[in-house]
C-alpha positions as CSV (number, residue, x, y, z in Angstrom):
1,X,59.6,136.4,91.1
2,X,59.3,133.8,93.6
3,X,57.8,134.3,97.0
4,X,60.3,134.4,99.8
5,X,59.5,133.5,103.4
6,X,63.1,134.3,104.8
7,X,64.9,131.7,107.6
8,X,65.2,133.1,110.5
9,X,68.5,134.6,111.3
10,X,69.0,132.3,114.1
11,X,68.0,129.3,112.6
12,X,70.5,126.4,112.3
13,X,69.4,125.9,108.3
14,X,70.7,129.8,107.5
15,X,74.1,128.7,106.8
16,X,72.7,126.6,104.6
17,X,70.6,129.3,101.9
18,X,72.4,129.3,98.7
19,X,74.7,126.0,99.8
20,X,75.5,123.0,97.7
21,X,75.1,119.5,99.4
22,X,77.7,117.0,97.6
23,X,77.8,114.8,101.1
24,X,76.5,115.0,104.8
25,X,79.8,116.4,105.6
26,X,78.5,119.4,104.1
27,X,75.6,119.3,106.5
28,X,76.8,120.1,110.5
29,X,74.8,117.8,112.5
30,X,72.4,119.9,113.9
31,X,71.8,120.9,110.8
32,X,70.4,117.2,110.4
33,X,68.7,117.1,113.5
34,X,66.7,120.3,112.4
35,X,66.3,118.8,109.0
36,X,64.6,115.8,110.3
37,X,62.5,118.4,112.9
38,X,61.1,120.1,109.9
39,X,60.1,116.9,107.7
40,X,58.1,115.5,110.6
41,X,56.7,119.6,110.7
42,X,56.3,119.0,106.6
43,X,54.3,115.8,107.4
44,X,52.0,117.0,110.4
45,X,51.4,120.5,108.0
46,X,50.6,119.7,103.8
47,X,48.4,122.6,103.5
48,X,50.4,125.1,105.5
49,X,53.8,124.4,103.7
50,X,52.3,124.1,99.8
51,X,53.1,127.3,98.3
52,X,56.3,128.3,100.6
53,X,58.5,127.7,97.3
54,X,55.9,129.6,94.5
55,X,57.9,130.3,91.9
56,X,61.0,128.2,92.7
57,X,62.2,125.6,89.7
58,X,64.1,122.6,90.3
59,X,66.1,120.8,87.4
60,X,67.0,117.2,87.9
61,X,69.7,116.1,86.2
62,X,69.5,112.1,86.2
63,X,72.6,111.3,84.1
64,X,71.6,107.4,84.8
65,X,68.6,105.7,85.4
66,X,66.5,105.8,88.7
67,X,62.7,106.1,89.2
68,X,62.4,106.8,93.0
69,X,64.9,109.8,93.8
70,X,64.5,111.4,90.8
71,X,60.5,111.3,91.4
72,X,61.4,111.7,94.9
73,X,63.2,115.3,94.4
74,X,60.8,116.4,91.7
75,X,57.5,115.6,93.9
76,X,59.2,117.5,96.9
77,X,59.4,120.7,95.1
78,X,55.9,120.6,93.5
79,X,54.4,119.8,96.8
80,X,56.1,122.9,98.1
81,X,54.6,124.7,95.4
82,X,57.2,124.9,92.9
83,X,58.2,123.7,89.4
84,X,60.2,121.0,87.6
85,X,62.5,121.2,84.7
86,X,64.7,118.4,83.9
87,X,66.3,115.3,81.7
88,X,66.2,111.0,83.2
89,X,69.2,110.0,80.9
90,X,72.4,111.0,79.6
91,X,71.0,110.1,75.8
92,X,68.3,112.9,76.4
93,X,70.8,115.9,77.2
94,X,73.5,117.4,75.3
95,X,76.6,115.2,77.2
96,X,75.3,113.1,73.8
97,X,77.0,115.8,72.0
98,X,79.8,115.9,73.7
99,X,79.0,119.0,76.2
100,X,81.2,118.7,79.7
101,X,79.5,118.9,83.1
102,X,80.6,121.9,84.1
103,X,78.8,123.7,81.0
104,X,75.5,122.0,81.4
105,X,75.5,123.4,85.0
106,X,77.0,127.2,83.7
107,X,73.5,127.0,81.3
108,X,71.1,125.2,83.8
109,X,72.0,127.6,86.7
110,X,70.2,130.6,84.3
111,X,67.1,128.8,84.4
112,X,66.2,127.2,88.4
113,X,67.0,128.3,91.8
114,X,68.4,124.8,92.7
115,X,70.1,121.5,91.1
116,X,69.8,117.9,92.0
117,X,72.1,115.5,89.8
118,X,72.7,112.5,90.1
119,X,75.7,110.7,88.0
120,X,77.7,107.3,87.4
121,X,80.7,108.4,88.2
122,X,82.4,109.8,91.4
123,X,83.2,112.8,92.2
124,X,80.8,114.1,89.4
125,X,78.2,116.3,92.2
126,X,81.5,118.0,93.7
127,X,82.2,119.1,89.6
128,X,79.0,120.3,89.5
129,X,78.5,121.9,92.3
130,X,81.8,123.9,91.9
131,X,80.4,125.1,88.2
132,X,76.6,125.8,89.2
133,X,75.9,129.4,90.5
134,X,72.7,127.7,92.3
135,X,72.7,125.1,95.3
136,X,73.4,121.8,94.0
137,X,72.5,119.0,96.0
138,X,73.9,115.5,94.8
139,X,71.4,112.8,93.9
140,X,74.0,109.7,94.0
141,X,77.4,109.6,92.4
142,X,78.5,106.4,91.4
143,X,79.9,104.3,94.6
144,X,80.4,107.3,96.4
145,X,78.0,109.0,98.4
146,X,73.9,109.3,98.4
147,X,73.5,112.5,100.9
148,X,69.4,112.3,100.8
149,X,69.2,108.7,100.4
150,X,71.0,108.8,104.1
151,X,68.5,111.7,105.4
152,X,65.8,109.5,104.4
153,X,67.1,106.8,106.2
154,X,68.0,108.5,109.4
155,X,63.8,110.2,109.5
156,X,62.9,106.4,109.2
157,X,65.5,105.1,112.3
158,X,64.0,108.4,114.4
159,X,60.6,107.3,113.5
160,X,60.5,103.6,114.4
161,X,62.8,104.1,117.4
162,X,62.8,107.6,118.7
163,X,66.7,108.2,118.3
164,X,69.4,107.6,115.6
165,X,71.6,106.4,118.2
166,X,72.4,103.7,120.5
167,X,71.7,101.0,118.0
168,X,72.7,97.7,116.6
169,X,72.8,98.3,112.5
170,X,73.4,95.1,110.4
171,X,74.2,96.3,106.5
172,X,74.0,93.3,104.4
173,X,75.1,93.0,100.6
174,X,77.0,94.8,98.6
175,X,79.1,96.7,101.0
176,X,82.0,97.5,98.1
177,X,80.0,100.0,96.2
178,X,76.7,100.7,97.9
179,X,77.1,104.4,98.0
180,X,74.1,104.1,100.4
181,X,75.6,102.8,102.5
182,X,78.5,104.8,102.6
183,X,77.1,107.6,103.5
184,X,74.8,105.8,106.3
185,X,78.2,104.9,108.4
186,X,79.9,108.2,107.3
187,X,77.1,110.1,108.6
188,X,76.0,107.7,111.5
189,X,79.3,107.7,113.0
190,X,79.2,111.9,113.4
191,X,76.9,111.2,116.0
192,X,78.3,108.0,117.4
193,X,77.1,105.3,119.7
194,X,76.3,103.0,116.8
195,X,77.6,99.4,116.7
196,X,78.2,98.1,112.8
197,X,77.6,94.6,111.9
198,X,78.9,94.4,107.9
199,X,77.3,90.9,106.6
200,X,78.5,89.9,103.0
201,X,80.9,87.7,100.5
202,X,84.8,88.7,100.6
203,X,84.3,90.2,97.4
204,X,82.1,93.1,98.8
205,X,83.1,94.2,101.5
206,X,83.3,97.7,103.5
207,X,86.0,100.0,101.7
208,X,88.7,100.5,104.4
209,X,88.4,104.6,104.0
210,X,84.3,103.8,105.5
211,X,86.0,101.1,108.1
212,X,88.3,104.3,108.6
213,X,85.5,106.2,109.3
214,X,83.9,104.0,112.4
215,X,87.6,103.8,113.6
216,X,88.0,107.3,114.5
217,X,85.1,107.2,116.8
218,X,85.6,106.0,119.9
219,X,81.9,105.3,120.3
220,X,81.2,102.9,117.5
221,X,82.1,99.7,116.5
222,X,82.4,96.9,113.7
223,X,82.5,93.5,112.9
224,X,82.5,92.1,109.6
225,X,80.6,88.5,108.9
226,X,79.4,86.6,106.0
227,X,76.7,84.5,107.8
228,X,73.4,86.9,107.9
229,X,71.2,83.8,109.9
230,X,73.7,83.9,112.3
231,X,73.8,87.4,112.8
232,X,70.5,88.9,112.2
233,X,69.2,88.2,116.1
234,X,71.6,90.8,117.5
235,X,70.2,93.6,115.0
236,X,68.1,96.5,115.9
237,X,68.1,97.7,112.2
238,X,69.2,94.9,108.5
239,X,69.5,97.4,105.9
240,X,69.5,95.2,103.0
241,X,70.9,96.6,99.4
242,X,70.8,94.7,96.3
243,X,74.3,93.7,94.4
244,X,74.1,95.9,92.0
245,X,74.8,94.5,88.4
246,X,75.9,98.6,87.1
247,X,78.8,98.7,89.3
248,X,80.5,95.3,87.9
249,X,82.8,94.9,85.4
250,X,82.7,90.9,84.8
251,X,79.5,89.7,84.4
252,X,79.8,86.5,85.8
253,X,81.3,87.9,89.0
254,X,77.5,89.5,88.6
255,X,76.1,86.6,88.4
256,X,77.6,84.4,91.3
257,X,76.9,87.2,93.9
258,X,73.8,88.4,93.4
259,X,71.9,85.4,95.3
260,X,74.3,85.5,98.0
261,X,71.5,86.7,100.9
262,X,68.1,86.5,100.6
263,X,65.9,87.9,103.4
264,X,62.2,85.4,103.7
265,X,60.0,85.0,106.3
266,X,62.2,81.7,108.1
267,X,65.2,83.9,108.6
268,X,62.9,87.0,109.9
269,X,61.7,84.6,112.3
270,X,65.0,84.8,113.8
271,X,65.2,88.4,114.8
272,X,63.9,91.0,117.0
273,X,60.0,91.8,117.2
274,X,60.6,95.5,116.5
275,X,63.7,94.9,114.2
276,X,63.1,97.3,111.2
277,X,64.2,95.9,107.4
278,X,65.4,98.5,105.4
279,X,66.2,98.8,101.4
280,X,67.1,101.9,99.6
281,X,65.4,100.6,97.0
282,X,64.9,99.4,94.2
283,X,65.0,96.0,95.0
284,X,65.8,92.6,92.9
285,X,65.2,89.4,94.9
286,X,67.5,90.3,98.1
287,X,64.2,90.9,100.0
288,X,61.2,88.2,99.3
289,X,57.8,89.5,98.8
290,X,56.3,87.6,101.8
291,X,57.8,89.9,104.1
292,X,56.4,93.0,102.7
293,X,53.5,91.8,105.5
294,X,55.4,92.3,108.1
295,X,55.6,95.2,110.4
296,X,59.1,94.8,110.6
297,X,59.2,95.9,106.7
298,X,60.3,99.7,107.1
299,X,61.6,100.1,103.2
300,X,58.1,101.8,101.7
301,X,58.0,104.1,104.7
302,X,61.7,105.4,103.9
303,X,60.4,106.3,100.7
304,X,57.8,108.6,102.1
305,X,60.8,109.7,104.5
306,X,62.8,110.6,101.6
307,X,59.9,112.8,99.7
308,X,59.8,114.5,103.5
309,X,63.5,115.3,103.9
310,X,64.3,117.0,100.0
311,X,61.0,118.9,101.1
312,X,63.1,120.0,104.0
313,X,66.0,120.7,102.2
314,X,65.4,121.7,98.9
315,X,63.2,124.6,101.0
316,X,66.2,125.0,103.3
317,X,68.9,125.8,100.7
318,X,66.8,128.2,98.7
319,X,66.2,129.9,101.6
320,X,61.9,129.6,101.9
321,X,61.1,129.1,105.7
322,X,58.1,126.8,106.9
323,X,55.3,129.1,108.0
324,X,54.6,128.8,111.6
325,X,57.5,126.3,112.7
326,X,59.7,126.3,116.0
327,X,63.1,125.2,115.2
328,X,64.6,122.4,117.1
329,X,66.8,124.5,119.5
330,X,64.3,127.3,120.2
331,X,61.5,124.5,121.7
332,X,64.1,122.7,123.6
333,X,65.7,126.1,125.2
334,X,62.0,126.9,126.1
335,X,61.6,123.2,127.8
């Protein structure tokens, strides 16, 4: 049986013991704020936090390809202590055979304490989640949403700036079906005071449900441009994503787009000393080697950042509390 360190019944995560997490909005936002307390905890605290989920199992269901997240969510539980079980691709689980979703989950949730899936097609996490009898927390499905990819990204804005809000965030790409960044605005406009700048071709642009999303907040803004030199001085923050060949029909729609920006050293030059680049990875050519040397390149250190906040939640929804950490609210009552 595994070892349980209870959460404290006070503690913002409690709600969140035996919960799914298909998006953010899933997630309150102190919830998030504590969630990004306890990674920097995690971080500052290896040996204390190693064994907190003994006996726990993770499966990762990776119903298409990805390297990072699913190594990402795997290496998160087995530094806390616990165990991995899991397929990387449709071909190597019984959907080949015709099984549904909702019976893979039925036979997984007999075997782990917690699911991470990730899937092509939207909507897929909320099916799961709804069959599982474990908390399932979505790993990417389709264009949709990318809940973790966003926590890492918000640990990495906290990190190089101090605060999530009150910032200039240029998203350049493939801003049609970049579930990443999706669930960046979605999530970034809960807390508001965030001005947008969406940089790419006509053919990729912001979904109006996300554009939707900054509108109902008094407190953010957008523009949308085509022109990243012209814009990248104004930017706090250039997440860059890659045009991503999966999600297209017509190859040569593929093919004319995918070159469209290209981030080198002449256009960095351009903008801010202390403007961060950031990628959710992986990358194709959108970002030029050259500029992993600069300090400015913030893309490796989300990946770290993402390892940190499944630690934090993947320990959070199975309940297993962090020995010896304050949350959030408790140290800022007692300032």
């Amino acid at each position: 049986m595994p070892v349980v360190h209870p959460s404290p019944s006070g503690s913002p995560l409690s709600d969140l013991i035996g919960s799914s997490v298909v998006t953010l909005d899933d997630v309150s936002t102190g919830q998030i704020l504590e969630l990004l307390h306890q990674a920097q905890y995690i971080d500052a605290h290896r040996s204390t936090v190693a064994h907190i989920c003994d006996g726990r199992v993770l499966a990762t269901l990776f119903y298409e390809p990805s390297t990072r997240t699913r190594l990402s969510f795997e290496t998160a539980m087995l530094r806390l202590g616990g165990q991995v079980i899991g397929f990387a691709g449709a071909q190597l689980s019984s959907v080949s055979k015709g099984e549904s979703i909702s019976d893979t989950l039925k036979t997984v949730s007999n075997y782990v304490d917690v699911v991470a899936i990730r899937h092509p097609k939207e909507g897929a996490a909320l099916v799961a989640s709804r069959a599982a009898t474990v908390p399932v927390i979505n790993a990417g499905d389709g264009g949709h949403m990318h809940p973790t990819q966003t926590l890492a990204d918000l640990a990495t804005l906290e990190s190089r700036f101090g605060r999530i809000t009150d910032l200039t965030i240029g998203l350049c790409g493939d801003l049609t079906f970049g579930r990443t960044v999706h669930s960046l605005i979605e999530t970034l406009c809960r807390f508001g005071h965030v001005r947008f700048v969406l940089i790419s071709p006509p053919e990729l642009r912001t979904p109006r449900y996300v554009l939707d999303r900054i509108d109902a907040n008094p407190t953010c803004s957008y523009t949308e441009v085509d022109d990243l030199t012209a814009a990248i001085g104004d930017l706090d923050v250039l997440y860059m994503t890659r045009v991503q060949k999966e999600r297209f029909f017509n190859e040569d729609d593929y093919l004319r787009l995918r070159d469209t920006y290209i981030l080198d050293e002449d256009k960095l030059r351009l903008s801010k000393p202390h403007m961060a680049v950031m990628h959710p990875l992986p990358r194709v050519n959108e970002i030029a080697a050259e500029v992993d040397r600069d300090p400015r390149a913030a893309y490796f250190e989300q990946v770290k950042n993402g390892m940190l906040m499944r630690m934090a939640l993947e320990s959070a929804v199975v309940g297993d509390a962090l020995p010896g950490y304050e949350p959030l609210e408790a140290k800022e009552v007692r300032v």
